[in-house]
C-alpha positions in Angstrom: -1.8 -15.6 16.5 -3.0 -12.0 14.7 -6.7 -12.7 15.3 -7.1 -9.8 17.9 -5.5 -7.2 14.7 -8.5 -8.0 12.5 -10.4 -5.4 11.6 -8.2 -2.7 13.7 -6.9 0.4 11.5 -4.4 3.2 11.7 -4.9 6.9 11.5 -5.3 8.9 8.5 -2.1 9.6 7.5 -1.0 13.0 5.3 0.7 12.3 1.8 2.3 15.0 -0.2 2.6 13.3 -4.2 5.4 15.1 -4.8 6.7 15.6 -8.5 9.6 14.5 -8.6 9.7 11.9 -6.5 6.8 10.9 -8.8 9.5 11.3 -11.6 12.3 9.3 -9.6 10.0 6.3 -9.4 8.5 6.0 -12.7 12.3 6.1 -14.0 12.8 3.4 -11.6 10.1 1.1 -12.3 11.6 1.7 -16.2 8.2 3.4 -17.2 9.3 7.2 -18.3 5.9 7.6 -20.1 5.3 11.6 -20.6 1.9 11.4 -18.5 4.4 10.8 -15.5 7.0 13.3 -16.3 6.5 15.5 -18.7 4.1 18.5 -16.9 3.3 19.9 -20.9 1.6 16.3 -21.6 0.4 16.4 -18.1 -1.4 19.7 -18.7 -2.9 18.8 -21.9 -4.6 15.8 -20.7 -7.6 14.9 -19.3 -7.0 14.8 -15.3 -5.1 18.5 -15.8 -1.8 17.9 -14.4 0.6 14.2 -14.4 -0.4 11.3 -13.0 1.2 8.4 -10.6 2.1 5.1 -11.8 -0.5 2.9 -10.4 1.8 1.1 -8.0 2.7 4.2 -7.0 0.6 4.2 -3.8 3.4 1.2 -2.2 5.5 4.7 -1.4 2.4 6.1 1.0 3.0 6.2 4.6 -0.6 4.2 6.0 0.3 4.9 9.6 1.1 2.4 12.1 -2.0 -0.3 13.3 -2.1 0.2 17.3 -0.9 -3.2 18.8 0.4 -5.4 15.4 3.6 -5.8 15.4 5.0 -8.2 12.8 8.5 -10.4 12.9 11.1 -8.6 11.5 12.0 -11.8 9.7 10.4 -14.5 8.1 7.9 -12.5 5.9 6.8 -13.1 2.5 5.2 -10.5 0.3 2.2 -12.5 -1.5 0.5 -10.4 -3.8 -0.4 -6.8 -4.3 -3.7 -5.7 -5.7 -4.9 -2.1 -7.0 -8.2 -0.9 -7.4 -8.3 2.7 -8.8 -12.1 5.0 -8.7 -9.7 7.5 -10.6 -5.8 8.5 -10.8 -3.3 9.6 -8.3 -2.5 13.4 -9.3 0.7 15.1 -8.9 0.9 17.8 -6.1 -2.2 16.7 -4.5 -3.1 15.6 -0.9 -3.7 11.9 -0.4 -5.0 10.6 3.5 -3.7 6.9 3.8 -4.3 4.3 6.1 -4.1 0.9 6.7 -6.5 -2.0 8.2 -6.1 -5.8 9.1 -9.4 -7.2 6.7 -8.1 -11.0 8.2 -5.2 -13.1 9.1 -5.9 -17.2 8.8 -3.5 -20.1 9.5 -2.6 -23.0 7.3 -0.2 -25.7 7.3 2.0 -25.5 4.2 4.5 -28.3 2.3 7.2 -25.7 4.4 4.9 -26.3 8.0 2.7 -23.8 9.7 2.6 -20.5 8.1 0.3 -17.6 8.7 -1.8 -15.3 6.2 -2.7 -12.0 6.5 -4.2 -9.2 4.4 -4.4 -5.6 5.5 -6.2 -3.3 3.2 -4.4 0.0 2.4 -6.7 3.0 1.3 -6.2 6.2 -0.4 -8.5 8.9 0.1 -8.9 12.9 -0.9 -9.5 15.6 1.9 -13.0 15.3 1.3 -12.5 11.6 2.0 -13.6 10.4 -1.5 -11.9 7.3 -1.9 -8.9 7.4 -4.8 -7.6 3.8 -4.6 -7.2 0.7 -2.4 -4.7 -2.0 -2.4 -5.2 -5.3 -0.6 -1.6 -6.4 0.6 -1.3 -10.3 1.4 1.7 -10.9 4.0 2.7 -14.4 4.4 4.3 -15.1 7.7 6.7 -18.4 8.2 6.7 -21.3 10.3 9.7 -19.7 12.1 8.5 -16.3 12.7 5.2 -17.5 14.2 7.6 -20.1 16.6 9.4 -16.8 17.3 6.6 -14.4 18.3 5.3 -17.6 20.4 8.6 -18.3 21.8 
């Protein structure tokens, strides 16, 4: 069904890491550690100003992939996996986007259900990559008898 999105990509996308939303979501992910909030301990350390949590990144806008549209239903969120070549700092640029890397169907105990994993990447102006993330979506029996139907 999603075949035709793999390998497509958005546009680079502009993200601001603002500070205190930086702040607001360590707090809410329960992890106020000082290298998050406190700019002193941020100063002091070794990247020069606070970091992002590492799942930090889920907040990015990655742009929109020309021509997938997924069910607005029906959707599971598999897994969610970081890879970091070095910290998210605050106050910095990051250029996100998003691609489909593949989408596969199986039958399940449930029925029919789809797979698909879109890469998300973080990159610097320079376009040095900071992170990626590989997101796995799993779509439902019902969703893909609704995008058919």
């Amino acid at each position: 069904m999603f075949d035709a999105a793999i390998g497509k990509k958005s546009e680079r996308v502009r993200n601001l890491v603002d500070r205190n939303k930086v702040k607001q979501f360590a707090r809410a992910i329960g992890d106020e550690h000082p290298i998050y909030l406190d700019e002193a301990t941020g100063s002091a350390s070794r990247y020069g100003s606070n970091i992002a949590p590492p799942t930090y990144p889920r907040v990015f806008d990655y742009g929109k992939i020309e021509g997938l549209t997924l069910p607005p239903k029906g959707l599971i969120h598999g897994e969610q996996i970081y890879h970091y070549e070095r910290p998210i700092r605050v106050g910095e640029e990051v250029y996100c986007y998003a691609r489909v890397a593949d989408y596969k169907e199986r039958e399940g105990k449930n029925g029919r259900m789809g797979i698909m994993r879109i890469e998300n990447n973080g990159e610097d102006s320079a376009g040095n990559l900071i992170f990626s993330s590989t997101v796995v979506i799993i779509i439902n029996e019902a969703a893909i008898k609704g995008m058919n139907g």
